[in-house]
C-alpha angles and dihedrals in degrees: 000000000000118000120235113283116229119220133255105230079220094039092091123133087222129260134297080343118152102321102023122089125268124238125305086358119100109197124229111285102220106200120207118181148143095225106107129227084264119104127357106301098098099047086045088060084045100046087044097050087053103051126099102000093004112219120240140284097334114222126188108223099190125302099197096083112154099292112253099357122106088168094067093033095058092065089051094048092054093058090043087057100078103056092046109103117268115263090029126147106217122200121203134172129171090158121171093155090060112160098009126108092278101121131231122239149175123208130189123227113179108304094345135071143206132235120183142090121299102248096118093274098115093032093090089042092045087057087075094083128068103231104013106204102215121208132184120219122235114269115272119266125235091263089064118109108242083220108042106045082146087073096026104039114009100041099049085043080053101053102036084057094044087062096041108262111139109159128125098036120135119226120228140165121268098231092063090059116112107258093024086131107042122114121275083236143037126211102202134091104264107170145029109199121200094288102053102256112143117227116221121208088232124103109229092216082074092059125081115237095260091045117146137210128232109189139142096346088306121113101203128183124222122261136183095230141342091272094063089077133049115265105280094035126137129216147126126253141166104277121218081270094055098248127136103261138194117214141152110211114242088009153066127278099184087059088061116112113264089010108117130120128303092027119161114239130197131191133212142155115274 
């Protein structure tokens, strides 16, 4: 595990440059978590992003990631990406090494940046960009909670970005980034969504059009949408992200036998 890089006062990528804010503009602050609604963690990001010069419009993304698990989230952030405003800072944390030596870091895609830990849950949506400028945060001060570097790292990283403040970030290349290595896609079951339909870390537009599904003991056949089939039906489709997704229409997919998370999928011809 690397240990947390500490800044160079002259190691900044510049001011309100391409993917800061300009001035007296603050950009949308897109949060992306796995803490839940329940208790007090979300409103304290939000309460902390908007303190001294607050950052922009604030969007909550989803808090409800896979649960300890960047690896997982990483696919799902990377479908997420697209669909966040342009010129967005988006911070996301799904952190379980919390307070340990795993860095922070930002990185800038395009016109967007990252905010989050490097554990590899920023590496898949960092891919979107052509050439992903990487950054470490400075090092956390003594005042930072060793078990809430979301409120007292990553959100005042975020806003200081979102209103164009860049400096003290550490450059460093992209390859040594956790998760630099890790496939473009992921064939296991990463998310269950409020209706039960189960996300895949796998992009449709691999897949050829026959394409089906072995998962969890269930061969299922592709479909355009639920209605193709009759109430109570099972299949995978290309969800509104673009992932390969499991759903019964009118029903549930995580309450299918073997279908839980972290499933392993294959693919073949009928």
């Amino acid at each position: 595990m690397r240990k947390s890089r500490r800044p160079r006062r002259d190691a900044s990528p510049g001011r309100g440059r391409r993917g800061g804010a300009s001035a007296g503009a603050a950009s949308t602050v897109v949060l992306f978590t796995d803490y839940t609604l329940n208790g007090p963690y979300v409103g304290q990001l939000k309460a902390r992003l908007q303190q001294g010069r607050p950052a922009g419009r604030l969007v909550d993304l989803m808090h409800d990631a896979p649960p300890f698990q960047p690896r997982r989230a990483a696919y799902l952030l990377a479908a997420c990406l697209p669909y966040t405003p342009p010129g967005a800072v988006i911070l996301a944390v799904v952190d379980p090494g919390v307070g340990s030596e795993r860095a922070g870091c930002a990185v800038r895609v395009g016109a967007r940046w990252l905010v989050g830990p490097d554990n590899g849950l920023l590496a898949i949506a960092a891919r979107a960009a052509a050439e992903p400028a990487w950054y470490a945060l400075p090092a956390p001060g003594a005042e930072a909670s060793a078990t809430f570097h979301g409120r007292d790292v990553f959100a005042d990283a975020a806003r200081r970005l979102a209103v164009g403040e860049e400096a003290g970030l550490t450059p460093f290349p992209a390859e040594a980034a956790v998760g630099a290595g890790w496939p473009a896609d992921r064939d296991e079951t990463i998310y269950a969504d409020g209706f039960g339909n189960v996300m895949t870390g796998r992009r449709a537009q691999t897949l050829p059009g026959d394409a089906v599904m072995q998962v969890g003991g269930h061969r299922l056949e592709r479909a355009r949408t639920f209605s193709d089939l009759p109430e109570g039906g099972a299949f995978w489709y290309e969800n509104a992200m673009g992932l390969a997704e499991v759903a019964v229409n009118q029903g549930r997919a995580d309450a299918l036998d073997g279908l839980g998370l972290g499933v392993p999928c294959a693919w073949e011809r009928p």
